[in-house]
PLY file of the C-alpha trace (Angstrom):
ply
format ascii 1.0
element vertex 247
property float x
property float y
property float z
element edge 246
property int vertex1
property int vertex2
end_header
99.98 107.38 96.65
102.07 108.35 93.76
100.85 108.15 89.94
102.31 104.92 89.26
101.19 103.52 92.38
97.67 104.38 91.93
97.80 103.38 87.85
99.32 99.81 89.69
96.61 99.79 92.54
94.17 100.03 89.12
95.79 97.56 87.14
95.68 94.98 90.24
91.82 95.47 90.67
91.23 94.17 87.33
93.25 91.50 87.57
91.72 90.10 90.64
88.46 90.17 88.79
90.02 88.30 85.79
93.48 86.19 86.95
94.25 85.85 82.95
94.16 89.75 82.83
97.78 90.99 81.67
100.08 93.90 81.47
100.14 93.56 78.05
96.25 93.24 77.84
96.23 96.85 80.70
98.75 98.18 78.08
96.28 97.56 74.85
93.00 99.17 77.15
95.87 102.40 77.27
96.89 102.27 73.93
100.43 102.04 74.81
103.28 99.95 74.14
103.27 97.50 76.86
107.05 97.34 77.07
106.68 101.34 78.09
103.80 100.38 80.51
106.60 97.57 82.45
109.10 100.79 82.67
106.60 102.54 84.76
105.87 100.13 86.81
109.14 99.11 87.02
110.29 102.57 87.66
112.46 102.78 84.70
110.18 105.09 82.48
107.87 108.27 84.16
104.80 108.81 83.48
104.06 112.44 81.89
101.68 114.93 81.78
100.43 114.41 78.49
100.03 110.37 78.58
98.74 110.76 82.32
95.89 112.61 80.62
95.46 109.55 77.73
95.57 107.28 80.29
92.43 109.20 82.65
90.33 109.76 79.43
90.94 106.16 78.90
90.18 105.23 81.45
87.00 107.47 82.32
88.43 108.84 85.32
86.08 110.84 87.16
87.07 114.12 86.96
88.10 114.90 90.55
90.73 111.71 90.41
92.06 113.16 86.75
92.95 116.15 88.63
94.49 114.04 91.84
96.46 112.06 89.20
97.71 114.66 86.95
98.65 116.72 90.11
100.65 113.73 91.52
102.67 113.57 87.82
103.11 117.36 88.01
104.38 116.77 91.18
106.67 113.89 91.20
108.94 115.75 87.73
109.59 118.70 90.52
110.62 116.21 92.90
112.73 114.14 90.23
114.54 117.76 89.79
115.32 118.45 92.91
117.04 114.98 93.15
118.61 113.78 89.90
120.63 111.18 91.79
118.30 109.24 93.26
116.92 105.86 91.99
113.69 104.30 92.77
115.05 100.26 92.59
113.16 98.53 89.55
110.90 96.12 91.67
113.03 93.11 89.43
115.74 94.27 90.78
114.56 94.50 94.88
113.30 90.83 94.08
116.53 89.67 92.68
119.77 91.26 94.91
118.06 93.89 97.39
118.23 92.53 101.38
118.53 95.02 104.52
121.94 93.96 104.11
122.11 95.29 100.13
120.72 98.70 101.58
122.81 98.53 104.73
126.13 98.19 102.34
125.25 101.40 100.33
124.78 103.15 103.11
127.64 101.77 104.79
129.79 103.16 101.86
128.97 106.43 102.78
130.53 106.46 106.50
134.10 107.86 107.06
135.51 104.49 107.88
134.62 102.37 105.21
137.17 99.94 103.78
137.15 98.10 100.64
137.40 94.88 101.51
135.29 91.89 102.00
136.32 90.99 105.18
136.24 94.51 107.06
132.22 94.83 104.93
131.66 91.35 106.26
132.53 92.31 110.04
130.40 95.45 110.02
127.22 93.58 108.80
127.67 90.32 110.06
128.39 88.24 107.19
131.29 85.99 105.78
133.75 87.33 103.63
132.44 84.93 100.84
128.65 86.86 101.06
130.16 90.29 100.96
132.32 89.39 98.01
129.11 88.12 96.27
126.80 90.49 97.36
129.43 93.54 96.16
129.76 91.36 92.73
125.40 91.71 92.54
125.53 94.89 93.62
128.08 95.94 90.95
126.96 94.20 88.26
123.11 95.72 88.37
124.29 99.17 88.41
124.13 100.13 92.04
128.11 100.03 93.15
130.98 101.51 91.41
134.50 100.14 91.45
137.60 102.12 90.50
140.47 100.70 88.60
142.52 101.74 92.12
139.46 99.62 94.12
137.35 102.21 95.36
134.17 101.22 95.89
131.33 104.03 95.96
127.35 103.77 95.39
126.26 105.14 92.02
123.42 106.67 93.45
122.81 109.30 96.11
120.30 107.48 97.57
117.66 104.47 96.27
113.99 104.05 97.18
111.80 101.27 96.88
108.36 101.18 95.26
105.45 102.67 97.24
101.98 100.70 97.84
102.70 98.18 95.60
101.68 94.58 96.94
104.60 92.80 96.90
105.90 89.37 98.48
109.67 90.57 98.12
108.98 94.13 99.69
106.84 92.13 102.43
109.63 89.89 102.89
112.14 92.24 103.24
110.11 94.09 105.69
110.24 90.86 107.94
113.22 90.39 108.04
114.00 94.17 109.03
111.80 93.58 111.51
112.81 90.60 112.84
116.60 91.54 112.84
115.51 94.42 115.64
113.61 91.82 117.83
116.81 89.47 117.38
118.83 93.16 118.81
116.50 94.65 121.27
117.94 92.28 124.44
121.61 92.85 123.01
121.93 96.11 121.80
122.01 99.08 124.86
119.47 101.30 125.36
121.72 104.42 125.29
122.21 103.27 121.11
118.20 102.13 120.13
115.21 103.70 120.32
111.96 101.02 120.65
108.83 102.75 121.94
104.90 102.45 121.01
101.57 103.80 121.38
98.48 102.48 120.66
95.40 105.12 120.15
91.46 105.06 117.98
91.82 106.86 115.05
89.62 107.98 112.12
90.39 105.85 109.34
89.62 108.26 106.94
92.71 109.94 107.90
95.10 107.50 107.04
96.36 108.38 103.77
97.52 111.95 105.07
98.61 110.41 108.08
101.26 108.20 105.41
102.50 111.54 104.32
103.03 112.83 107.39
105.10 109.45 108.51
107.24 110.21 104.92
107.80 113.68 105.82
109.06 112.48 109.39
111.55 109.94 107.74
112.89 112.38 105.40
113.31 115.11 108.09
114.99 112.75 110.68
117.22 111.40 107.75
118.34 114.38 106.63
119.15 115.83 110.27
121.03 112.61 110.90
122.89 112.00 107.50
124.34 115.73 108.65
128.26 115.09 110.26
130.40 112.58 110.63
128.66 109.34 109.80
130.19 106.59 111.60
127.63 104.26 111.76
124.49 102.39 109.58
120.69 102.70 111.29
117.50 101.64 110.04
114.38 103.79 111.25
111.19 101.24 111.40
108.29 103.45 111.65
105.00 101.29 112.37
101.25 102.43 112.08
99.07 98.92 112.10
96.02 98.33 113.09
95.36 96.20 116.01
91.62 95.54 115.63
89.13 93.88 112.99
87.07 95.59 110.83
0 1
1 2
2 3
3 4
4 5
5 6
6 7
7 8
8 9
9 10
10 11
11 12
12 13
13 14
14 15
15 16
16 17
17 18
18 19
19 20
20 21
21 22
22 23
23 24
24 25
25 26
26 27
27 28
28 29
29 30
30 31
31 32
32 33
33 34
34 35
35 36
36 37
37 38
38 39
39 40
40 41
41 42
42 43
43 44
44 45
45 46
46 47
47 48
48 49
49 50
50 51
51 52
52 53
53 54
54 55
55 56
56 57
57 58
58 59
59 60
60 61
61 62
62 63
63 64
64 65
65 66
66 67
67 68
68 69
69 70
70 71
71 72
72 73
73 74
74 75
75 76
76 77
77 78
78 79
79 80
80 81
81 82
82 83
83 84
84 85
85 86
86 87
87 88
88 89
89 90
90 91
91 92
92 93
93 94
94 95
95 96
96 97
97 98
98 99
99 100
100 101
101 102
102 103
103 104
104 105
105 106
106 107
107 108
108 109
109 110
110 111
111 112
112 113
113 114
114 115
115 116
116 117
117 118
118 119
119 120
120 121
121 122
122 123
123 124
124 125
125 126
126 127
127 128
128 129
129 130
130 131
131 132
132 133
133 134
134 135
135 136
136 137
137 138
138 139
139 140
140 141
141 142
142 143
143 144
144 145
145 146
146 147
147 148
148 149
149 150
150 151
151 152
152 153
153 154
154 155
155 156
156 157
157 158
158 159
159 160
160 161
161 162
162 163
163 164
164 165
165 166
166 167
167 168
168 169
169 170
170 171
171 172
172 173
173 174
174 175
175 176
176 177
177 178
178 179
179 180
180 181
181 182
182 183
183 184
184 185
185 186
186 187
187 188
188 189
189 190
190 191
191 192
192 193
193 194
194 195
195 196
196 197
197 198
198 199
199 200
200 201
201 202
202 203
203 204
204 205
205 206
206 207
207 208
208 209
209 210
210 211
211 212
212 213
213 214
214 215
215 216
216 217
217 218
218 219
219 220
220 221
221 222
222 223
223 224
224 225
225 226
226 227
227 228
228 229
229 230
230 231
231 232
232 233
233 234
234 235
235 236
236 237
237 238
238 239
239 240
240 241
241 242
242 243
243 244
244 245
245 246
């Protein structure tokens, strides 16, 4: 769980104890300008070193999770260095314009074959012409699409994440439909071109949150390998671990 994240996941657990608890009343407990505390969460604004350490003597942190949290700031400004064009997506903005097919259009930008043009976009992602156009015109509009005076059409980001472990209903959402678009596939599209395989296994809970990392490491890893070449095509890697029993 990243700082933000866990500041969130803290935020949230005093707000289901009190439903008229706000931002702007978490922001006043902080001492800090609740506009700056909707950037974080937003993921317009970073924390730093020096207000993660306000924010822990605030709020009396023991001092194990002071270290866990400042670690996680220290950490996330070296990863913010080592990728300057990447964009976490504001989660106002994945609630407003982001679908698989958003995503699947900035990626599709980056294959050797792309066209712009609405109806060649609207082929490769199953759409009309008429979505394309408007989804382009979103798209554009927030930030996330460039569009030369010659027509070119390129993502202004390298690449765009989502907020982690935040309780969403439009990240939920868009999970489902991800989801639902491979069951939809899985009789249609060959075998030779999916992958679709399980396992089911007891496992000690406790291991979970290293178990997430691992799963992130994974993703980046088999991104990075497959990103490498001529990219012809757009693929979405669903990776599942869910429980299948009650506790």
């Amino acid at each position: 769980m990243n700082s933000k994240d866990f500041l969130y996941r803290i935020y949230t657990e005093k707000r289901s104890r009190n439903t008229n608890y706000s931002i702007r009343a978490f922001a006043r407990d902080l001492s800090i300008p609740s506009g700056r505390l909707t950037e974080i969460f937003n993921g317009k604004r970073s924390l730093t070193e020096k207000l993660g350490t306000k924010i822990s003597e605030k709020l009396n942190m023991p001092e194990e999770e002071v270290q866990h949290f400042l670690e996680s700031i220290r950490l996330e400004k070296k990863m913010k260095k080592k990728t300057p064009q990447g964009q976490q997506i504001p989660l106002e903005d994945f609630e407003k314009i982001f679908s698989p097919k958003a995503l699947a259009l900035l990626s599709l930008m980056e294959t050797r074959t792309f066209r712009a043009d609405f109806g060649f976009i609207a082929d490769r992602l199953g759409m009309s012409a008429t979505e394309a156009e408007i989804l382009v015109q979103s798209l554009t509009q927030h930030g996330y699409i460039t569009i030369s005076s010659s027509g070119r059409m390129k993502p202004v980001y390298s690449s765009t994440y989502t907020v982690e472990e935040v309780p969403a209903q439009s990240i939920r959402n868009y999970h489902k439909r991800t989801l639902q678009k491979i069951i939809d596939g899985i009789d249609q599209i060959d075998l030779k071109e999916r992958d679709v395989t399980s396992i089911t296994f007891a496992i000690d809970k406790t291991k979970l949150e290293t178990a997430k990392k691992k799963i992130a490491k994974f993703q980046n890893s088999l991104m990075k390998y497959l990103e490498t070449g001529k990219k012809t095509e757009v693929y979405v890697l669903n990776v599942q671990l869910f429980p299948v029993t009650k506790s």
